[in-house]
C-alpha positions as a LaTeX table, in Angstrom:
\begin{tabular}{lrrr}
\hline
Residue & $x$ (\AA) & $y$ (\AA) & $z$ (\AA) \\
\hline
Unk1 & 241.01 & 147.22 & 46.95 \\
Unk2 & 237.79 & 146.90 & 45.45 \\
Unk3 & 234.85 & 145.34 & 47.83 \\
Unk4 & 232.97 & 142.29 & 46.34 \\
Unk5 & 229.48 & 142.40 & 46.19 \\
Unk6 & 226.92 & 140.07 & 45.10 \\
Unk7 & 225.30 & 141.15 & 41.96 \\
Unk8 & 221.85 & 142.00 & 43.43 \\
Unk9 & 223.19 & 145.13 & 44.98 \\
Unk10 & 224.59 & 146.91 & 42.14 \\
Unk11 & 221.55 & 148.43 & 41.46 \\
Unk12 & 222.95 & 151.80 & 42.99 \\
Unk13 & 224.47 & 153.84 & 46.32 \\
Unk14 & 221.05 & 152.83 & 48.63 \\
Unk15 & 221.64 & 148.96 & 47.93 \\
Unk16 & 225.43 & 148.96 & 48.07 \\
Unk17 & 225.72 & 150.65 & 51.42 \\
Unk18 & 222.65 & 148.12 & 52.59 \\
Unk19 & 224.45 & 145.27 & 51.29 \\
Unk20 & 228.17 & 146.35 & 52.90 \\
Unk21 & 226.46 & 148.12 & 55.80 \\
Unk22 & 223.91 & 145.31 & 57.24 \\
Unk23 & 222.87 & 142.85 & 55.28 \\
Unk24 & 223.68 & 139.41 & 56.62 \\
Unk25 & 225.01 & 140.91 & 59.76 \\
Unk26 & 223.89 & 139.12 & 63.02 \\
Unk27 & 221.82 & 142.22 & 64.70 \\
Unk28 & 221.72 & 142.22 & 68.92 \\
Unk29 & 220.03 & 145.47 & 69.62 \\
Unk30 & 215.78 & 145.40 & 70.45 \\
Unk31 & 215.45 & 148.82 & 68.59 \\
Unk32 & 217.43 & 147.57 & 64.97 \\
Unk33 & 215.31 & 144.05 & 65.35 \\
Unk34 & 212.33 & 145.98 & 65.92 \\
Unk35 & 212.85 & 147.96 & 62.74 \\
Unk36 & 213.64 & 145.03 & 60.85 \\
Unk37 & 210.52 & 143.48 & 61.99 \\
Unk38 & 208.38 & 146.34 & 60.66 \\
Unk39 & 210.55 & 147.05 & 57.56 \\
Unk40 & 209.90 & 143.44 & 56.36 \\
Unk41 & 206.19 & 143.02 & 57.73 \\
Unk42 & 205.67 & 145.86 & 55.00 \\
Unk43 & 207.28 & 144.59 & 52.29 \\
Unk44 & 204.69 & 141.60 & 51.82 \\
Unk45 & 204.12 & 141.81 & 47.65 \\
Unk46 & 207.09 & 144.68 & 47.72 \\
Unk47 & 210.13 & 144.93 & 46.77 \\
Unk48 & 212.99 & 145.28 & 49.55 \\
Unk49 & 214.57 & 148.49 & 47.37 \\
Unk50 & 211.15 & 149.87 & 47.47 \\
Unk51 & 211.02 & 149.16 & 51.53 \\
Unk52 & 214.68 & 150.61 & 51.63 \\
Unk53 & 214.10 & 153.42 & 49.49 \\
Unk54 & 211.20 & 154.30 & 51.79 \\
Unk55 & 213.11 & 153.73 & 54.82 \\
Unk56 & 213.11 & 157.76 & 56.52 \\
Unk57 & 209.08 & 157.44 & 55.89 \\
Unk58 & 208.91 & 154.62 & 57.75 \\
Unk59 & 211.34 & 156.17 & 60.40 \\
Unk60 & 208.74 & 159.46 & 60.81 \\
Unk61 & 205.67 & 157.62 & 60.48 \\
Unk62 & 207.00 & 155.30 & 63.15 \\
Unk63 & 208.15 & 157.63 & 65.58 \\
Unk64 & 211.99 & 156.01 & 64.57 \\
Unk65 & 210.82 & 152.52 & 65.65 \\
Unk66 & 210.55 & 153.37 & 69.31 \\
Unk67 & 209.09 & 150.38 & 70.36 \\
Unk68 & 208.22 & 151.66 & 73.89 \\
Unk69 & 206.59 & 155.26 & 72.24 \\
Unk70 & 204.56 & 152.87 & 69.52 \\
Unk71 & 203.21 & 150.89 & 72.72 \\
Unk72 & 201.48 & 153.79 & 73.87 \\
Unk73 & 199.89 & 154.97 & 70.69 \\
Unk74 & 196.09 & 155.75 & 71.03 \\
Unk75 & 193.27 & 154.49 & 69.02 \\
Unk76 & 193.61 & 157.70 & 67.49 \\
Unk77 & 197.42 & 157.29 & 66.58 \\
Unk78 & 197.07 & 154.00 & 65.17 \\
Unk79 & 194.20 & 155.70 & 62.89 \\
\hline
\end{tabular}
């Protein structure tokens, strides 16, 4: 049986598995909210396949959204 999708997400593979994967899903976990909190504070003028798209960059640059790591970042770090 073939899923249904809402027509936004047929743009290809990256927005089909975000839309059956976790969009409108209730998320519990600090270190997925966290992400989703930086994800979206990026995406300001942006389009959310261009956040999604650059999703592993944000993972690296963010040392993979460890909130308790990213609270001990440096002056240097945050430069």
């Amino acid at each position: 049986m073939e899923k249904i999708r809402c027509g936004w997400c047929e743009k290809d593979d990256l927005y089909r598995r975000y839309h059956d994967e976790e969009w409108g899903r209730a998320v519990y976990d600090d270190e997925t909210i966290f992400e989703f909190l930086i994800l979206e504070s990026f995406q300001a003028g942006l389009s959310w396949y261009t956040i999604l798209s650059k999703r592993e960059n944000f993972r690296k640059a963010f040392d993979y959204f460890d909130y308790k790591k990213i609270a001990l970042y440096n002056n240097e770090k945050i430069e």
